[in-house]
C-alpha positions, 0 to 999 in steps of 0.5 A: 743570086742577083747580079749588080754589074752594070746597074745604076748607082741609086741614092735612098730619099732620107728619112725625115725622123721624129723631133723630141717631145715638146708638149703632151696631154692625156685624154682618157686612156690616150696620151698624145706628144707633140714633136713639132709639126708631127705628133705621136700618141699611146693608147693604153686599151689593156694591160698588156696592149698598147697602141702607138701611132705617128701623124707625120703632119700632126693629123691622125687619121679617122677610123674606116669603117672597114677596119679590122680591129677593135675600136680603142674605145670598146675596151674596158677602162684600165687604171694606169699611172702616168709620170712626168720627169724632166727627161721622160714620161712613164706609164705604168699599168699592172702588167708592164711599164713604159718609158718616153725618151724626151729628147728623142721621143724614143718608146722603151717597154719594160716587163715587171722585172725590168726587161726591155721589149719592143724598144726603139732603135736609135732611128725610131720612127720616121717619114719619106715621100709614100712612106711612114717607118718605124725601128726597133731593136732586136735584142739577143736570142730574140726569135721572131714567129707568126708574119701570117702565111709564109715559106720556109723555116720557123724562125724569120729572123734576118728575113723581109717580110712583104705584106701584099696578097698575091696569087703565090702560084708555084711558090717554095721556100724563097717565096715572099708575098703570099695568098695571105697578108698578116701583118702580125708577128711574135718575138720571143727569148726566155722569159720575155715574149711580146706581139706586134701588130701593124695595123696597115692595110697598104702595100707594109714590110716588116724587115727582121734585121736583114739590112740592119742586123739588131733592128727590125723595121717595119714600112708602109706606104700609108701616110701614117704609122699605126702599131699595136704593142702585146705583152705576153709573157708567154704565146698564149696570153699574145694570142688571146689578145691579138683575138680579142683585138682582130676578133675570135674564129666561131665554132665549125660544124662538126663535119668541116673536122673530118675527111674533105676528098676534091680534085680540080676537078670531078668534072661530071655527076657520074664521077662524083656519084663514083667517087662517093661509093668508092668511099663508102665501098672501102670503108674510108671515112670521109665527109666532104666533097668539094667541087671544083670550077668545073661543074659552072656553065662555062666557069659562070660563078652561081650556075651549073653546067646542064651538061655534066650537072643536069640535076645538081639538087638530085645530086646533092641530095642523094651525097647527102643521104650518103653522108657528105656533105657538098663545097662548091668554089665560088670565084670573084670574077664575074664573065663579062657578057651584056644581053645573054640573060646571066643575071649576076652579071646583070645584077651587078651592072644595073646596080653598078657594084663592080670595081670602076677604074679611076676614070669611070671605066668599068675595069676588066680583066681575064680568068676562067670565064674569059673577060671578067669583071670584079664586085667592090666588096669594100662597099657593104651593100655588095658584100649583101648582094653577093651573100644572097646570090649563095641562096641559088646553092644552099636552097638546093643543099649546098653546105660551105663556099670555097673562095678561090681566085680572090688575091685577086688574080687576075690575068691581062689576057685570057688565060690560054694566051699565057699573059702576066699577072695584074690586080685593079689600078691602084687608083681604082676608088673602092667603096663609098668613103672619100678617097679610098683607093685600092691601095689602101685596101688591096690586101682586104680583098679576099677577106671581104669576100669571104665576110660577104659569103660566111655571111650570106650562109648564115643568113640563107642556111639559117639554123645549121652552121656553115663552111667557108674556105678562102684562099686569100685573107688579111688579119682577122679572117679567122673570124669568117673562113679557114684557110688553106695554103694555096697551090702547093706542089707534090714534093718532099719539100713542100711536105715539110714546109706545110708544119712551119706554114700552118704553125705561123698561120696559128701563131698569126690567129688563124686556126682553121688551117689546112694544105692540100695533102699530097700536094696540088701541083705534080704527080704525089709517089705512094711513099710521099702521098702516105707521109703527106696522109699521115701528116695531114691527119694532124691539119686542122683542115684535113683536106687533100686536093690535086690538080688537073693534068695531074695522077688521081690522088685519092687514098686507094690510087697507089695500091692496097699498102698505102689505101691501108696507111691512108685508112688507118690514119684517117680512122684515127682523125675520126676517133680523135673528133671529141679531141679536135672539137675541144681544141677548136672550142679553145680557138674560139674562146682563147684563139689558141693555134690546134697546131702548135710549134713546140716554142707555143707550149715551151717559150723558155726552153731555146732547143724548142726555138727553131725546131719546126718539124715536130708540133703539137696538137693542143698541150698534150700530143706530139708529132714527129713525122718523116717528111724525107724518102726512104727514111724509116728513122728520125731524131725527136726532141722530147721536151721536159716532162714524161712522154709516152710513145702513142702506139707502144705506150712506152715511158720517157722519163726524162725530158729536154732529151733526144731519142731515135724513132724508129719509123716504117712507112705505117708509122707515124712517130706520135707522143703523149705528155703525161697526164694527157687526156684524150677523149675519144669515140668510135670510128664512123665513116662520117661525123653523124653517121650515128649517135655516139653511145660510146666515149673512150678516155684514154689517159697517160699517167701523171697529173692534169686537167682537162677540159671537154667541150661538147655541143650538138656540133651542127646549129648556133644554140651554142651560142645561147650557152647550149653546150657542156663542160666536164672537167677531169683531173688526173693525179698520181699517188704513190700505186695509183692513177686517180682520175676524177670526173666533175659533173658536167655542167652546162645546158647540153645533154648527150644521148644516153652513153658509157664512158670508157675510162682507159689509163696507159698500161693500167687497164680500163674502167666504165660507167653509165654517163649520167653527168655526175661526178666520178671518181676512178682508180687505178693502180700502178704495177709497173710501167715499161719504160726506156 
C-alpha cells in the first residue's frame, strides 16, 4: 500500500466545464452546439454509432493522416430525425435515440424501450491546462470488458485504465500500462450493452468508478475530446461496428493455426536443424519455428550471423521441405555504426528517416545492438523503406516477421550496465505534418511498424499470405498483426490470467491472440507446462515460447507422461484446423473474438458477468481448464441449453447450473452445446502435409446452423471471392437427428474427398463430397445422460 505520511498536501487545478447550448446547426449527418467559447458536435455515422467531440476553444481539429478510424464521411448516409424543444435537442435514428440537455449540454442515450446508455454525469465534459475529460454515469449491475491488453480479472469495474504502450517486462495482476494501448471498452447489464471508443492517441485513462463510485471518466492530454458511442444491444453487433470503425484482421495463412515452437533462443543452425527432427522424430505436429534475436550479426536487424547461421537460405529451405515454416524477430533499433558498411544504418541516414530530438539531434538510446537509433515510422516514406529491407529475408524464404522491442523499449545505457527505462522526448517532431510531436503518437508505434512490415510482406512474398506478430499496437492493429501478450512468467497465476487477457483482447477487436504457453520468464513444472499446453491449445495463436537462462520448455523435455498430454492436445488443435479456420473467417468479416468469455455469447445471464476462467471457442465449445496445482476437479457454470461433455459424450440437460468436473492431468474439462457442429480432419504433422481426402462432421444432438468456410488457406484469391460456403442445418425430430447439407456455394472447390457425418451417440454416415446437398438421419435410441 502507498504511504501518505509526510507528503505535501496538493490541490487538483479545477475543471473548466462546458456551459449550455446557446445555438446549434445541423450540417449533413453532424450537429454542432455552441456553448460559449467552446463547441460540441454529434456525428450520426450509423444507427448504433455516434461520435461526439468537444473543441474547448471552439475549433475542431483536422483529421491526421495517420488516423486509426474510418473518416465520418465513408459511411453510408443514414436517415435520422432531429427535434428541437424549449429544453433539449432529440435525435432519433432507428436503433437509439438521444437527448441534449439544453441548460447543461449534458448527452442522454436511450435504447427503444427507454433504457438510458452512456449518459453524462452531472460534471460531463470539461478542460484544465494539458487535459480534456468527460464523465459519464455507470449505472446498476453495469460491467465493463475489453480496455485492450490488461491484467487481472474480467471485469474492470472500480479499476483505472492508462492508455500508454510500455514495455510490461515482469507485469502481474496490478500491473496497469501494457505492450498494448486500446482505448475501447464495453459496458454491459441485461438487455443493454454499448462500447466506447476514445479516439485518442495521447497519453488517455479511463477511470471505471475508482475515484468516483457510479462515474466513469475518461482523460487525455490531447487538446480536444473525441469519443465514439456503440450500441449493441449485444457484443456482437459492438464488435462488428467497432471493426468496421478501427478496420477488420484479414484472413491468416492456414499455417499461422498450427503449432509455432521458439525459445530465445535456438541460438545456431544445428540446434534449429535438431530441434525440427525432434518434431517430426516424435510425431508432434508443428509447423513454425521462430527464431530469436540471436541468429543477427551482433543483434544487427536484417543480417545473419556468418557464425551460427552460415547459410540461412539452405536452412530455410531444408525446414521448408520439412514442413515448417521460418519467423524471424525484427526489432526497431537500428545499431548506431557510421563507416562500418551496415547498410540499413546507411539507408537510413543518408535519407534521414530516424526520429530526431527537438533540437535536431539524431536521438539514441541502447538495446541489444548497443547504441541504437529508431526509424519514424509515422512518416509513410519510412514505413516503405522499412517494408522493403524484409525483401533480404523473404528472398531467402522467410514467411512472417515477428516485431518485438517496439513500445518502444529502449534502455538509457546498454543493456549489461542495468540503467532505466526511456522512450523518444516527447517533443520528439515525428512525421511530416505540422507540430505533431511524440506525444501525440507515441501509443502508435508499435502499430505502425507492424503496418510497415504486413506491408512489406505482401509486397515482396507477392501471391502467399504472410504472418506478422507484434508485441505492441494500438487500436486497429487486428488489421496488420496478431499479437501476443508479451513476457509473462512461468506461474500458476499468470496461466490463469492469460483466458481473462486474451478474452479483453478480442472484446477490444484483436482476434489474432496468443500468450506464450508455459510462460516466458521462470522455470515451467511438468504439471504446469501440461495445464498451460492444454489451455494453449484453445489460443488462437497456439504458440510456446521461454526465455534465456531458463529450462528448455519444448513438449517432450518433462518425461513421456507430459510429451503424451502435449501430443494429444496438439493432436486435437490439428483436427479442429477446418473449426478454426471457419472462426478466423468470422473474424475477419464480422470481428467477432475466437476466444470468447461466456459474457460474449450470454449478455443477459449475470452468472456469466465475472466468470473468467471458463471461455468459448466460437458459439459452440467450452472450456473449463485447471489453472491450480494438483487439482484434478473443479466447478463448471454450464449456461442454458444442452451440453455434452467432449470426451464421454455425456448430456446435461438443464442449463444455467453447475456441475463438478472430474480432471486428471490428461484431462482437459471441454463441452459442446447442442447442435454444435464441428467440422474436423485428420491429424497431420503440419497444415499441407497432404491433401485432405477426408472431412469429419462431428454433431451434438439439438438444433442449429452452421456455417463452414474453406479457401486454398495460403494465396489472396480469397479476396476475388475464390472460397466456399456450406451451410448445415441440425434438427430434432421426435426419434431423429436430421442434418442437412446445402450445396456449397461459392467459386472454391476442394480436392475429391468423403465427408464424415458423425452424431453424438448415434453413429456415423458418409458420402462422396460432390457439393451438392445432402440430406442424413439419424435416429435416436437413447442418450446417456446426467
Amino acid at each position: 500500500m502507498p504511504q501518505y505520511f509526510g507528503k505535501l498536501p496538493t490541490t487538483d487545478q479545477p475543471w473548466t466545464k462546458i456551459g449550455q447550448v446557446e445555438a446549434w446547426k445541423q450540417y449533413d449527418r453532424t450537429i454542432i452546439f455552441d456553448c460559449d467559447s467552446s463547441k460540441f458536435s454529434i456525428a450520426v455515422l450509423a444507427p448504433n454509432l455516434l461520435r461526439v467531440r468537444l473543441a474547448p476553444q471552439g475549433e475542431f481539429t483536422e483529421r491526421p493522416s495517420w488516423a486509426v478510424t474510418r473518416d465520418d464521411s465513408e459511411w453510408a448516409p443514414i436517415p435520422f430525425d432531429v427535434n428541437d424543444t424549449d429544453t433539449s435537442v432529440q435525435i432519433k435514428t432507428e436503433s437509439i435515440h438521444i437527448y441534449i440537455d439544453k441548460s447543461t449540454s449534458r448527452i442522454t442515450c436511450f435504447d427503444l424501450d427507454g433504457r438510458p446508455f452512456a449518459t453524462d454525469a452531472t460534471t460531463n465534459m470539461g478542460w484544465r491546462l494539458g487535459a480534456v475529460a468527460g464523465w459519464k454515469c455507470i449505472e446498476t449491475d453495469e460491467h465493463f470488458y475489453g480496455f485492450g491488453e490488461r491484467t487481472g480479472l474480467l471485469d474492470k469495474r472500480s479499476e483505472v485504465k492508462t492508455n500508454w504502450t510500455t514495455d510490461a517486462l515482469d507485469y502481474g495482476s496490478l500491473t496497469d500500462e501494457m505492450y498494448h494501448a486500446i482505448p475501447f471498452f464495453i459496458a454491459l447489464r441485461p438487455h443493454v450493452a454499448y462500447g466506447i471508443f476514445f479516439n485518442t492517441t495521447f497519453w488517455s485513462q479511463f477511470d471505471i468508478g475508482a475515484e468516483q463510485p457510479g462515474v466513469w471518466k475518461m482523460e487525455t492530454r490531447g487538446g480536444e475530446l473525441d469519443y465514439y458511442i456503440i450500441y449493441g444491444p449485444k457484443p456482437a453487433q459492438i464488435l462488428d461496428t467497432y471493426t468496421q470503425l478501427t478496420g477488420k484482421m484479414p484472413l491468416p495463412p492456414k499455417w499461422s493455426i498450427g503449432y509455432h515452437q521458439c525459445r530465445w533462443s535456438y541460438e545456431s543452425e544445428e540446434v534449429v536443424r535438431t530441434l525440427a527432427q525432434e518434431f517430426r522424430n516424435r510425431r508432434i505436429p508443428c509447423d513454425v519455428i521462430h527464431l530469436d534475436i540471436d541468429y543477427m550479426q551482433g543483434f544487427r536487424v536484417f543480417t545473419w550471423s556468418p557464425a551460427r547461421f552460415s547459410n540461412p537460405e539452405k536452412l530455410i529451405n531444408d525446414l521448408k521441405q520439412n514442413g515448417f515454416k521460418t519467423v524471424t524477430i525484427i526489432d526497431p533499433g537500428v545499431k548506431y555504426e557510421p563507416e562500418a558498411d551496415y547498410h540499413v544504418f546507411d539507408e537510413g541516414i543518408k535519407n534521414d528517416y530516424f526520429v530526431r530530438q527537438a533540437d535536431g539531434r539524431l536521438f539514441h538510446g541502447y538495446v541489444w545492438p548497443d547504441k541504437s537509433v529508431f526509424p519514424d515510422f509515422l512518416r509513410a516514406d519510412v514505413q516503405k523503406w522499412w517494408g522493403d529491407l524484409h525483401k533480404s529475408l523473404t528472398d531467402i524464404g522467410i514467411a512472417g516477421i515477428w516485431n518485438d522491442m517496439n513500445e518502444p523499449a529502449i534502455n538509457d545505457r546498454p543493456f549489461g550496465d542495468g540503467g532505466v527505462h526511456i522512450w523518444f522526448p516527447l517533443d520528439a517532431p515525428q512525421g511530416k505534418e505540422n507540430n505533431t510531436t511524440h506525444a501525440e503518437v507515441h501509443n502508435l508505434y508499435g502499430l505502425n511498424m507492424a503496418k510497415a512490415s504486413a506491408e512489406g510482406l505482401i509486397k515482396h512474398r507477392k501471391s502467399e499470405r504472410s504472418f506478422v506478430l507484434t508485441r505492441s499496437g494500438f487500436a486497429g492493429v487486428q488489421r496488420y498483426s496478431s499479437v501476443w501478450m508479451g513476457d509473462n512468467q512461468s506461474q500458476w497465476e499468470h496461466l490463469e490470467m492469460s483466458l481473462p487477457m486474451l478474452c479483453n483482447m478480442g472484446l477490444s477487436g484483436v482476434a489474432f491472440v496468443g500468450c506464450d504457453i508455459g510462460g516466458f520468464a521462470g522455470n515451467a513444472t511438468a504439471e504446469l507446462f501440461a495445464r498451460w499446453m492444454q489451455v494453449g491449445m484453445l489460443y488462437p495463436l497456439m504458440r510456446a515460447h521461454s526465455a534465456m537462462s531458463t529450462a528448455r520448455h519444448e513438449p517432450w523435455v518433462f518425461g513421456e507422461r507430459v510429451e503424451n498430454i502435449c501430443r494429444e492436445y496438439i493432436n486435437l488443435r490439428y483436427q479442429l484446423i477446418p473449426f478454426f479456420y471457419t472462426l478466423f473467417w468470422q473474424a475477419a468479416t464480422t470481428g467477432a473474438p475466437l476466444i470468447r468469455p461466456l459474457v460474449y455469447e450470454y449478455p443477459n445471464d449475470p452468472k456469466t458477468y465475472t466468470l473468467s476462467d471458463q471461455v468459448l471457442l466460437g458459439s459452440d465449445l467450452m472450456a473449463a481448464p485447471i489453472y491450480r496445482p494438483g487439482v484434478e476437479h473443479r466447478a463448471v457454470y454450464l449456461p442454458s441449453g444442452t451440453w455434452y461433455d467432449w470426451w464421454t459424450g455425456e448430456k446435461y440437460v438443464d442449463g444455467a447450473t453447475h456441475i463438478l468436473a472430474h480432471a486428471p492431468l490428461e484431462k482437459m474439462p471441454l463441452y459442446a452445446r447442442a447442435g454444435a457442429v464441428i467440422p474436423m480432419q485428420q491429424v497431420t504433422q503440419y497444415i499441407d502435409e497432404h491433401p485432405l481426402n477426408e472431412l469429419q462432421l462431428l454433431i451434438f444432438p439439438g438444433n442449429s446452423e452452421y456455417t463452414l468456410y474453406e479457401d486454398d488457406g495460403n494465396s489472396f484469391e480469397y479476396q476475388k471471392d475464390i472460397y466456399s460456403t456450406t451451410k448445415i442445418s441440425v434438427s430434432t425430430e421426435a426419434e431423429q437427428v436430421i442434418v442437412k447439407i446445402a450445396p456449397r456455394q461459392g467459386k472454391w472447390k476442394p480436392i475429391r474427398r468423403r465427408i464424415i457425418v458423425k452424431v453424438q451417440g448415434l453413429g456415423e454416415q458418409s458420402f462422396e463430397d460432390e457439393g451438392k446437398e445432402n440430406l442424413l438421419r439419424f435416429t435416436e435410441t437413447r442418450f446417456p445422460h446426467h
